[in-house]
N, C-alpha and C positions, 0 to 999 in steps of 0.2 A: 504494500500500500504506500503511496506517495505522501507526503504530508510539509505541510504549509511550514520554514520556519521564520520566525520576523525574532531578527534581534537588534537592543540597540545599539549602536557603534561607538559612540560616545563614555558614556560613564557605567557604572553598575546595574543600570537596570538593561535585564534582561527578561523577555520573553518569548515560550515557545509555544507555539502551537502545533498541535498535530491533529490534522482534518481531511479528510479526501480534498483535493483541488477542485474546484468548483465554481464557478462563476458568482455563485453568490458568497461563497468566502472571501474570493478575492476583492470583492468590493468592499464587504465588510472591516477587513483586516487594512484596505487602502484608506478606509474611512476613522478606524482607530488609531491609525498615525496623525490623524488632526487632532485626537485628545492630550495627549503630550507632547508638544513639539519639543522633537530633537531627529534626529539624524540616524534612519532605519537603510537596514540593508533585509530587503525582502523573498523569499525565492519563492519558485516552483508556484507563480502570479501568471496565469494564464492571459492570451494576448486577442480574447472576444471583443465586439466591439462593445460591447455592454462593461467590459473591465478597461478599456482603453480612453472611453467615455470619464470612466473614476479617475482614473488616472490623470485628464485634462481637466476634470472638476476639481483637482484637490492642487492643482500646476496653476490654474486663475484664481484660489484662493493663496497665490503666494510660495506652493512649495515648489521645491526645485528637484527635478527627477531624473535620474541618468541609467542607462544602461547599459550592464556589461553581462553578455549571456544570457544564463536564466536569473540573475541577480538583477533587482532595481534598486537603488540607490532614491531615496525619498529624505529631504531635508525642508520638514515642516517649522525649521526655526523662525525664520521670519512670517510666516503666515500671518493675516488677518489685518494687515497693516494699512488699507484702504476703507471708506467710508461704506463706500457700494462697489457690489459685484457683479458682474452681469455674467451670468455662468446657463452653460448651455448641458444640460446633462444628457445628451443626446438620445 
């Protein structure tokens, strides 16, 4: 079985999840790197357009996203730093 693990790169907090890959986990898990902004490295984040969608939701609230492989790279540090958002969640 495949499973999801997000951990944070930064400081001691770490978390693991272990889930089947899913489209609605990966949203989920792209959506709880807005609760604590820091600096996540995420795998095995499927590339639907329903997750690639989250992905550009959570890149116009500010975070910054890179990718290498099956690894994405998610830095919700500076998020939220605008008045208004016009976000398309497609």
């Amino acid at each position: 079985m495949e499973t999801f693990e997000v951990s944070n790169c930064i400081d001691t907090f770490d978390l693991s999840i272990r889930s089947n890959p899913s489209k609605s986990d990966s949203q989920r898990i792209l959506v709880a790197t807005l609760l604590k902004p820091n600096l996540y490295q995420l795998k095995n984040v499927g590339k639907s357009a329903d997750e690639l969608a989250a992905l550009s939701t959570i890149e116009t609230l500010g975070a910054l996203i890179k990718t290498n492989g099956d690894c994405i790279f998610v830095d919700t540090q500076n998020i939220f730093q605008k008045e208004k958002y016009h976000i398309n969640i497609g």
